[in-house]
C-alpha positions as CSV (number, residue, x, y, z in Angstrom):
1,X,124.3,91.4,95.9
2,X,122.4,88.7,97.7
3,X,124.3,88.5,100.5
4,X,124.2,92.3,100.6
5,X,120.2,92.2,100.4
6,X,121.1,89.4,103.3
7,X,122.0,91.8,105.6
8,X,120.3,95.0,104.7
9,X,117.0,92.9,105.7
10,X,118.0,91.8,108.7
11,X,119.6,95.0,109.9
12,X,116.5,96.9,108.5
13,X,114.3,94.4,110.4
14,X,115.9,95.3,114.1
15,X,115.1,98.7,112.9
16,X,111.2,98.1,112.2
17,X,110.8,96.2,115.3
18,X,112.2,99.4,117.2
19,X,109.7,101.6,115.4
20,X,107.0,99.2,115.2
21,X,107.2,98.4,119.2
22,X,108.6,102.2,120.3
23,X,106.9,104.8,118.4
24,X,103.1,103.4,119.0
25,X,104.7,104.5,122.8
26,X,106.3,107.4,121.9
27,X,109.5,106.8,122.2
28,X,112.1,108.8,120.2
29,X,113.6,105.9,118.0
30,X,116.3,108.3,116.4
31,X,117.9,109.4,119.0
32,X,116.8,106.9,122.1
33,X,119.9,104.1,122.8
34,X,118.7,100.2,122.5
35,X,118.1,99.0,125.7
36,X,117.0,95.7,127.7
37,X,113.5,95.0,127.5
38,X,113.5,93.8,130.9
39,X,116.5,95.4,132.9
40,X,116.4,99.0,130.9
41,X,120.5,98.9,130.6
42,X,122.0,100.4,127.5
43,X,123.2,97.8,125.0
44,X,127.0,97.6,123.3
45,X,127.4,97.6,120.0
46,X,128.2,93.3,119.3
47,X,125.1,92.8,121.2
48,X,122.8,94.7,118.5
49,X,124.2,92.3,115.5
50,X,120.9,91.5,113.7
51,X,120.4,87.8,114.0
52,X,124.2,86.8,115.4
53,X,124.0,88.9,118.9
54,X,120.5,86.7,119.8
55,X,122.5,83.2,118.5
56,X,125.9,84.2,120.6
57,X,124.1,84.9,123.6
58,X,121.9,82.5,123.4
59,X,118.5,84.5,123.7
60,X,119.0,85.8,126.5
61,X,120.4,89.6,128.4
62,X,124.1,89.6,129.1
63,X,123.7,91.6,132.1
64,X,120.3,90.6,133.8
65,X,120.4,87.0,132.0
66,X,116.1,87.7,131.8
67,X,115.3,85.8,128.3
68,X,114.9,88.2,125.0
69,X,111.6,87.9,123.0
70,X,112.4,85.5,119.9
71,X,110.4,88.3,118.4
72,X,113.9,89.8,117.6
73,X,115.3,86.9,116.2
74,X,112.5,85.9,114.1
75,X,111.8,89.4,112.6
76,X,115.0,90.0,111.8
77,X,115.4,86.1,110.3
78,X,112.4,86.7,108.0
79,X,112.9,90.5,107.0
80,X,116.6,89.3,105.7
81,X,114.9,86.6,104.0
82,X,112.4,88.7,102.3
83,X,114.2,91.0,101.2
84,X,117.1,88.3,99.5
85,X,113.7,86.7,97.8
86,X,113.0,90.4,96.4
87,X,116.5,90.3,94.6
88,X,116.0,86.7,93.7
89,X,112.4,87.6,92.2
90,X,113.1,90.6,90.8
91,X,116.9,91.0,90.3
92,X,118.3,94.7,89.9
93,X,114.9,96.8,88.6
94,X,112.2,99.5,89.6
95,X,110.1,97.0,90.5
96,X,112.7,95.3,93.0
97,X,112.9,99.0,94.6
98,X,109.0,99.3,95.2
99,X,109.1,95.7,96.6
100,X,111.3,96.4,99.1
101,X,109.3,99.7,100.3
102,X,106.3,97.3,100.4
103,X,107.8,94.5,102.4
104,X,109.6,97.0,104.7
105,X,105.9,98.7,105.3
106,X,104.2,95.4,105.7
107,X,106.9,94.1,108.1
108,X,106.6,97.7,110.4
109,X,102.4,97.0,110.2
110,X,102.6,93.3,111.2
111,X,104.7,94.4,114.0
112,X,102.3,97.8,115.3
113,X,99.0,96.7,113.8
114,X,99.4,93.3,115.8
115,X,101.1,94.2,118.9
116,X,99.3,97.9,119.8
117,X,96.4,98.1,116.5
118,X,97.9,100.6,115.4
119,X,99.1,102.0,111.7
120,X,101.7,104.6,112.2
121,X,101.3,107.7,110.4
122,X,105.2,108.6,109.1
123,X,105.9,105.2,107.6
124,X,103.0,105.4,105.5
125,X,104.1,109.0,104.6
126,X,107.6,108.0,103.8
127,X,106.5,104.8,102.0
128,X,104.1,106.8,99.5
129,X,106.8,109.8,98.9
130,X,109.3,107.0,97.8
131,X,107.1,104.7,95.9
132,X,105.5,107.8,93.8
133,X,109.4,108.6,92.8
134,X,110.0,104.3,92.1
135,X,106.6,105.0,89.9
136,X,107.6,108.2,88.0
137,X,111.0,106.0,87.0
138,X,108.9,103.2,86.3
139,X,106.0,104.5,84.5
140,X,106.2,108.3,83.9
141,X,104.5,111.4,84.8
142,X,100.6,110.3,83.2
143,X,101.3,107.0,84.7
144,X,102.8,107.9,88.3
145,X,99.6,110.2,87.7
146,X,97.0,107.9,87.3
147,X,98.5,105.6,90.2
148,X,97.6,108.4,92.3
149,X,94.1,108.8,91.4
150,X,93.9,105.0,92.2
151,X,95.4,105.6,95.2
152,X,93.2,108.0,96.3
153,X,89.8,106.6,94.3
154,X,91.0,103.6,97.0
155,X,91.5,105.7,100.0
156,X,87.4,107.1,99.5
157,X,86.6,103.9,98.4
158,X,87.8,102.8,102.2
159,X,86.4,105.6,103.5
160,X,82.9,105.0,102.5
161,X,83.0,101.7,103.7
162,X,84.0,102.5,106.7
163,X,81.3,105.2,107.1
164,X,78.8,102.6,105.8
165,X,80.1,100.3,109.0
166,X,80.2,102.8,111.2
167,X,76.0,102.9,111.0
168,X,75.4,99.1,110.7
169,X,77.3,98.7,114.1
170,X,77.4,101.7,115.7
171,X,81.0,101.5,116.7
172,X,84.4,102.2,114.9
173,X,84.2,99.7,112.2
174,X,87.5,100.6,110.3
175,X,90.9,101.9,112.0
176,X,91.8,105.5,110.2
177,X,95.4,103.4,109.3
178,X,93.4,100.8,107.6
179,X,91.6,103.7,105.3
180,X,95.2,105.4,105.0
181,X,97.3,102.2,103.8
182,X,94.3,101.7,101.1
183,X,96.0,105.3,99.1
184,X,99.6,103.3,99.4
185,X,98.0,100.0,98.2
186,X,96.3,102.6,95.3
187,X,99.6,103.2,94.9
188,X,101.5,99.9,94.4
189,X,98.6,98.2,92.4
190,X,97.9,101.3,89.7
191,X,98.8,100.4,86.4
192,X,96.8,102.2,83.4
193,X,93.5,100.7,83.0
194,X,93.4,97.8,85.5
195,X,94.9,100.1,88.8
196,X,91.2,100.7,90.1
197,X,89.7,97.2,89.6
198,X,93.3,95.5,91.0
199,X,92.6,97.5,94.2
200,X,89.0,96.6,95.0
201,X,90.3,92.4,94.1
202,X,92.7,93.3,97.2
203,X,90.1,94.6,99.6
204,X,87.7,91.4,98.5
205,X,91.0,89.5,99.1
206,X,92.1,91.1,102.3
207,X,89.0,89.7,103.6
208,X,89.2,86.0,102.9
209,X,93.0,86.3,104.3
210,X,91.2,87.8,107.4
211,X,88.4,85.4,107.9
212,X,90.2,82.5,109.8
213,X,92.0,84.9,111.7
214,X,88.8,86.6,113.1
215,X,86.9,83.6,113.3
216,X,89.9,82.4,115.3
217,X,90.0,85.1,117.2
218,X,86.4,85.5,118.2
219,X,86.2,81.8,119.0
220,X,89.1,81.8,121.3
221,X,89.7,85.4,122.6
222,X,85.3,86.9,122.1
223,X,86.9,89.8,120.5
224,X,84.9,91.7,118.0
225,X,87.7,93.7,116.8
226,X,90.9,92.7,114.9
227,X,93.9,94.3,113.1
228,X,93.1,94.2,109.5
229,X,96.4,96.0,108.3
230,X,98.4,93.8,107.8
231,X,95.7,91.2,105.6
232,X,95.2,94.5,103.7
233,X,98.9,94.7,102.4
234,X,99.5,91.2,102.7
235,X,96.8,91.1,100.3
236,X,98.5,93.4,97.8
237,X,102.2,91.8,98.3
238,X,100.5,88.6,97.0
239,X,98.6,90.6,94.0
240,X,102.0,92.7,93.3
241,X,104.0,89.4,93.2
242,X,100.9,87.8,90.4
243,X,100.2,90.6,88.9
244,X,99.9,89.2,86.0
245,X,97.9,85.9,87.2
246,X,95.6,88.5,88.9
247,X,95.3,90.4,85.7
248,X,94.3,87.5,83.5
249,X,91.6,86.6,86.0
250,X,90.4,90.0,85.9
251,X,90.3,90.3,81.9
252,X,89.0,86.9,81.9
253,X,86.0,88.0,84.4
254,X,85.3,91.1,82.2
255,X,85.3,89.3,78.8
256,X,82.6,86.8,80.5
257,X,80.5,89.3,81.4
C-alpha cells in the first residue's frame, strides 16, 4: 500500500503542477495534450512517467534538447513522498483520506500562490465537497455540522481582517483565495468545542511561518506584497498533524486564564 501511495503522489503531483502552472493561464488542463515548455511539441506517453521520464532523459527535451524545469522533478519527488508519509502517519483511516485532500490542496497552492499569487477557485471547491463527506464518515451529521460553522465563522473571521487592512493601507491587504482557503482550513481543524479557537491558533501561526519569508522578501526583492496561501495551510497541515500537542496548549492556555 506504500508503494501504491508511492506512485499515486507522484503521478498526482505532475497533475497539480499542470493545474497549478495552466489554469492561472487558462489553459484547458482536461483536455489540452502535455507539451514542451520551451519547444510547444506534444509529449509521448514514456516521457510523462512521474519522476523516471525526467531521470531517463536526463532533464532535459528529447526533441529540442532545451533543459526542463527541476520544478517537475522535484514536485513530483516530494508529492510521492508526502503522500507515502500520510499512509505511514496515518495507516488506512478517515483521517488518512482528509490528509491527502489537504496535502494535494497545499501542493496545487504552493505551486499557483507562488508562481502567479493566485488561489484557484475549483480546487478549493472540490477540496471542501470531499472533505465535508471524509467529515460526515468521520464525525457525523452534528459534527460535519459544526465543522462548517467553523469553517465559515473562519471565512468572516478572514474577511473582517481583511476589510480592517484594507483601511490601514489603503490597498488590497488580503487576496480573496486567502479569505476562501480560511472556510477549508474551518473545515479541516473543526472538532466539537476546540474547531473555532484551533483556527484562529492557525491564522496567529500562519503569520510567524510568514515573517521570514516577507522580511526576506522585502529586504531583497522591496516588495510589499507576498503569497500568504500557502503559510496559511501549511499552518494547518502542521496543527492537523499535532492536533493534539496543539490542543493541550490550547486547554492549558484556557485553564491559566
Amino acid at each position: 500500500m506504500g508503494i501504491l501511495l508511492f506512485i499515486l503522489g507522484a503521478i498526482m503531483g505532475s497533475f497539480y503542477l499542470v493545474i497549478g502552472t495552466r489554469m492561472p493561464l487558462k489553459d484547458n488542463v482536461i483536455t489540452g495534450r502535455s507539451r514542451c515548455d520551451n519547444c510547444g511539441i506534444t509529449l509521448k506517453w514514456y516521457e510523462l512517467i512521474p519522476i523516471l521520464s525526467y531521470l531517463f532523459l536526463g532533464g532535459k527535451c528529447h526533441h529540442c534538447h532545451n533543459k526542463i524545469s527541476i520544478s517537475h522533478f522535484l514536485v513530483e519527488i516530494i508529492s510521492a513522498f508526502l503522500f507515502l508519509f500520510g499512509y505511514i502517519y496515518f495507516g488506512i483511516s478517515i483521517n488518512l483520506g482528509i490528509y491527502l485532500v489537504s496535502i494535494s490542496l497545499c501542493i496545487l497552492i504552493f505551486i499557483s500562490d507562488f508562481k502567479y499569487m493566485i488561489i484557484l477557485d475549483s480546487p478549493l471547491i472540490i477540496g471542501s465537497i470531499l472533505l465535508i463527506i471524509l467529515k460526515y464518515f468521520e464525525l457525523g451529521i452534528n459534527g460535519v455540522l459544526y465543522s462548517i460553522f467553523c469553517g465559515i465563522s473562519l471565512f468572516i473571521t478572514m474577511f473582517i481582517i481583511g476589510k480592517i487592512g484594507n483601511i490601514l493601507f489603503k490597498k488590497e491587504s488580503l487576496g480573496g483565495g486567502d479569505i476562501k482557503l480560511c472556510f477549508l482550513i474551518g473545515l479541516v481543524l473543526g472538532m466539537p468545542k476546540i474547531g473555532f479557537r484551533m483556527g484562529l491558533i492557525c491564522l496567529i501561526f500562519s503569520a510567524f511561518l510568514a515573517l521570514p519569508y516577507a522580511l526576506t522578501s522585502t529586504y531583497l526583492n522591496k516588495k510589499n506584497e507576498l503569497p500568504y496561501g500557502p503559510f496559511l495551510i501549511s499552518a494547518m497541515m502542521i496543527i492537523f498533524l499535532f492536533y493534539d500537542k496543539f490542543s493541550n496548549l490550547l486547554v492549558f492556555f484556557t485553564l491559566g486564564n
